[in-house]
N, C-alpha and C positions, 0 to 999 in steps of 0.2 A: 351456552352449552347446547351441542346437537341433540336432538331428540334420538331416543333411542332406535324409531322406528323410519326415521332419517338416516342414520344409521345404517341400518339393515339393507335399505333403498339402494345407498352407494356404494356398499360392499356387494349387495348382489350385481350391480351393475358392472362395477368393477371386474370382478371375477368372468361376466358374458365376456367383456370385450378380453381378459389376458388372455382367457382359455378357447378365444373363438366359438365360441356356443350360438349358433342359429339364433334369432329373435325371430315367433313368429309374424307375422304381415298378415292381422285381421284385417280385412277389407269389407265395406257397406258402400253400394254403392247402389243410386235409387234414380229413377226416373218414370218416362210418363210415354203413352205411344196412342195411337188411334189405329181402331177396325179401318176395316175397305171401307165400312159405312159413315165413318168418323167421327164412332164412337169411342170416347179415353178411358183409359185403366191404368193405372199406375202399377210399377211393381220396385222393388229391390231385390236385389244379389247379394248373397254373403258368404264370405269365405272365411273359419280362421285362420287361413292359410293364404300365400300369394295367389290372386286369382287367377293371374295366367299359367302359375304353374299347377294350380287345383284342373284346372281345365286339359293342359297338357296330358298329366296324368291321367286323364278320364276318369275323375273323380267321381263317386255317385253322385247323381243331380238329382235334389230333393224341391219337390212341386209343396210348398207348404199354401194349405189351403185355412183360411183364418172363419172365426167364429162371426155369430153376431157383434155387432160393435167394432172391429175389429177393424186393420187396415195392414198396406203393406208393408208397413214397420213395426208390426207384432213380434213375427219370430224373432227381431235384433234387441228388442226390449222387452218382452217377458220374463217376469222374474222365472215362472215357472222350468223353462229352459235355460238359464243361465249356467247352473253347475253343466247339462250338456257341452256348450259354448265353452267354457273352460275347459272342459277335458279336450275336447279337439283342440283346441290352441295348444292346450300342453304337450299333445302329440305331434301336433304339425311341422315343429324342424324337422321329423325326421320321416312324416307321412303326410301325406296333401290333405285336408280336410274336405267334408261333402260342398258341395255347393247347393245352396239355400236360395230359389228362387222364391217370393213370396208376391203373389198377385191381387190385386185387390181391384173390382170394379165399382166400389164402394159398400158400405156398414153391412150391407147384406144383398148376397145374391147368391141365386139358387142355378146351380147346372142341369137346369131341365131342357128337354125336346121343344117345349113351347117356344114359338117365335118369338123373342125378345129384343133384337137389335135387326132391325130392318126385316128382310125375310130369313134370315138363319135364325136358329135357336142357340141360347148363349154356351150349351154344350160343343158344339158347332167353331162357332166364335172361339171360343177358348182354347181346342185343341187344332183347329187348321191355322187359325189368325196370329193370335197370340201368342201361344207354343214357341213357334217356328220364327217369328222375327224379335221373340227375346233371345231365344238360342243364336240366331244369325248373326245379333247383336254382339254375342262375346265369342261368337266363334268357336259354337260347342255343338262338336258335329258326334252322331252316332252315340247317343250317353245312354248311360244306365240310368234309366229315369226312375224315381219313387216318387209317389203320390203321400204325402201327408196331411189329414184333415181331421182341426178341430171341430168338436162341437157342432156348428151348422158346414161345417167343413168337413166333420167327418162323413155328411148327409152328402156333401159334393163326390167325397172321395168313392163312397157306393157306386155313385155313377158313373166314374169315371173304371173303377174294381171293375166292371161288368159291360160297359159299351165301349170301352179303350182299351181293353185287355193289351190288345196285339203294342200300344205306345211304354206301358208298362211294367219294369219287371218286380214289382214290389208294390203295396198300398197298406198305411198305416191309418190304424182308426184309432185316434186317441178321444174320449168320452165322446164318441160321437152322437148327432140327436138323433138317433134313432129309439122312439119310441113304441111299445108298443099299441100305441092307438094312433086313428089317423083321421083325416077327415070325413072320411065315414062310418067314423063312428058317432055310437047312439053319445045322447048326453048322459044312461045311466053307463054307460062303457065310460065315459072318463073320468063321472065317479067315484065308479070301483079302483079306475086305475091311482086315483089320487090318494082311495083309501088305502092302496096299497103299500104306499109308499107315507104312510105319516110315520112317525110326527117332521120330518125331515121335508120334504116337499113342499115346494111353493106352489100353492094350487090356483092363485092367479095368473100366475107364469105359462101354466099349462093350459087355462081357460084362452088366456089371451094369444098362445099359439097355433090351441086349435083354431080361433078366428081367424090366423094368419096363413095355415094350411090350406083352409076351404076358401080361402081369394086367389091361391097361388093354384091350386088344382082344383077348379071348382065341377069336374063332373069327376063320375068314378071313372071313366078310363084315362082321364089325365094321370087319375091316380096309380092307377095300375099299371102304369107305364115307368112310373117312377118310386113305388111301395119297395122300401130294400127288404121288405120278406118276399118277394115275392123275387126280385131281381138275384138275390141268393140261392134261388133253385136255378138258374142258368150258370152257376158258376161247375166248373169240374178239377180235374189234374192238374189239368194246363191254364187255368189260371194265377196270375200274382201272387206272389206268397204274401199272407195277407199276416198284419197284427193289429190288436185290439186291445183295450186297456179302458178301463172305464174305475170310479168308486162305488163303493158297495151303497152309499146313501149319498149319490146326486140328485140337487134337489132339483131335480128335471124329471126324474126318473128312470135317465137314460141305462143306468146299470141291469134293468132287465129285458130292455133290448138290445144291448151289447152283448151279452151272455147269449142271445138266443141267438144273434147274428155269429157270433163263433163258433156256435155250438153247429149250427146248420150250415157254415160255411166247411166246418171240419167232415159233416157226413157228407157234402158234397165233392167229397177229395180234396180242399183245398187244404194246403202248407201252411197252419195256422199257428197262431201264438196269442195264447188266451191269456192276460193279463189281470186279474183282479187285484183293486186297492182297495182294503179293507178301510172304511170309513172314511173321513176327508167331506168333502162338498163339490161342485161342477169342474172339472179339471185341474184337481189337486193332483200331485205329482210325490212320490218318495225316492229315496234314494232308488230302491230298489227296482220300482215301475222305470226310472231314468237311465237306469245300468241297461235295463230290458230294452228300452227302446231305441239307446244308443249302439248297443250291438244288432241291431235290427237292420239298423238305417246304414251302417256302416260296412254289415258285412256284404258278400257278391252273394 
């Protein structure tokens, strides 16, 4: 005897094909490229939609910038994102879905000014080099770009919100690290900020960050150049319209400087969208935060 939910399988299938019903055409499609200097990144493209017709349409093109650990096949495998990926699939007979570039130059890398790959800096690298010959690649001219960044991505995406304005029309900060202490701060400044944040917070996490801060910008104007309080007073009107979302007990601590990054990107004029998840842990998602971000991402 057929299983019931076998079943279900050949009746729904059945029914596409009497009634002619669209299937969508999710598409993952990944590979590998090198700098002028011949250095490699790897990225993926995703569509839930056909990619050439997501592309015709001029579908938004979403820059998805990934976390610590992280690589170019994050966003197609995150459970976090999943229910998103389903709703655009369930929409796309009849609407083209975003297109989902994801880049990775491996587990972690920071978009700063510093010389990193030959004499450019990987900011550099990323928006002249990179950009431009994965777009070339599928033959996506003139897009509506969004910037999307996790966690140490949401740290990329600041920089890109404020030194790339003019490339794009949208940046989304989902838990991003922005904390509110930095490498210059004192040891009782991080402290305080771990006491602030107990009993939730991992305070080795944070110990062992800040060590990783002060090797990556080891004078203060390294840092100053790259401090997102500090890059958030250059933002105005005419900046991206920006969205943020973070939990209220990350245990990074990042939810109170995601708060204050909104708060002051909001007095700065910018078109902001303040998301708070009440409780959860580093990039926990709800229904509701996902509804939030999916109309984000999705609308002009």
């Amino acid at each position: 005897m057929k299983s019931p939910n076998r079943f279900v399988r050949l009746l729904s299938a059945t029914l596409l094909l009497v009634l002619n019903i669209p299937v969508a055409k999710a598409e993952h499609i990944c590979g590998q490229g090198k700098t002028r200097e011949g250095a490699e990144y790897r990225y993926c493209v995703d569509s839930e939609s056909d990619l050439d017709e997501a592309v015709r349409a001029k579908s938004n093109l979403i820059y998805y910038l990934h976390g610590m650990g992280g690589s170019e096949n994050t966003w197609a495998t995150a459970a976090q994102y999943r229910p998103l990926r389903a709703q655009w699939s369930a929409t796309s007979p009849t609407k083209s879905s975003p297109v989902v570039i994801s880049v990775s130059l491996g587990p972690l890398w920071l978009l700063t000014e510093s010389p990193k790959i030959g004499t450019r800096s990987l900011q550099a690298v990323f928006v002249d080099d990179i950009m431009p010959k994965i777009e070339a690649r599928f033959a996506i001219r003139n897009p509506y770009r969004i910037a999307l960044g996790e966690s140490v991505g949401g740290f990329n995406a600041v920089q890109l919100l404020v030194k790339e304005s003019a490339k794009f029309k949208k940046i989304a900060l989902v838990c991003p690290a922005l904390a509110t202490i930095g490498p210059l701060s004192s040891d009782d400044e991080v402290n305080a900020y771990i006491k602030r944040h107990e009993p939730y917070i991992e305070a080795e996490w944070v110990k062992n960050s800040m060590a990783l801060t002060r090797s990556e910008f080891p004078t203060e104007t390294d840092w100053l150049k790259h401090d997102p309080f500090m890059l958030v007073m250059r933002l105005n009107r005419q900046s991206p319209k920006l969205f943020v979302s973070c939990t209220t007990q990350d245990e990074h601590g990042f939810f109170e400087g995601a708060q204050r990054f909104a708060r002051e990107a909001i007095q700065q004029g910018v078109q902001t969208r303040w998301v708070p998840i009440i409780g959860g842990s580093h990039c926990n998602q709800t229904e509701a935060s996902l509804k939030a971000l999916g109309e984000f991402l999705t609308s002009p």
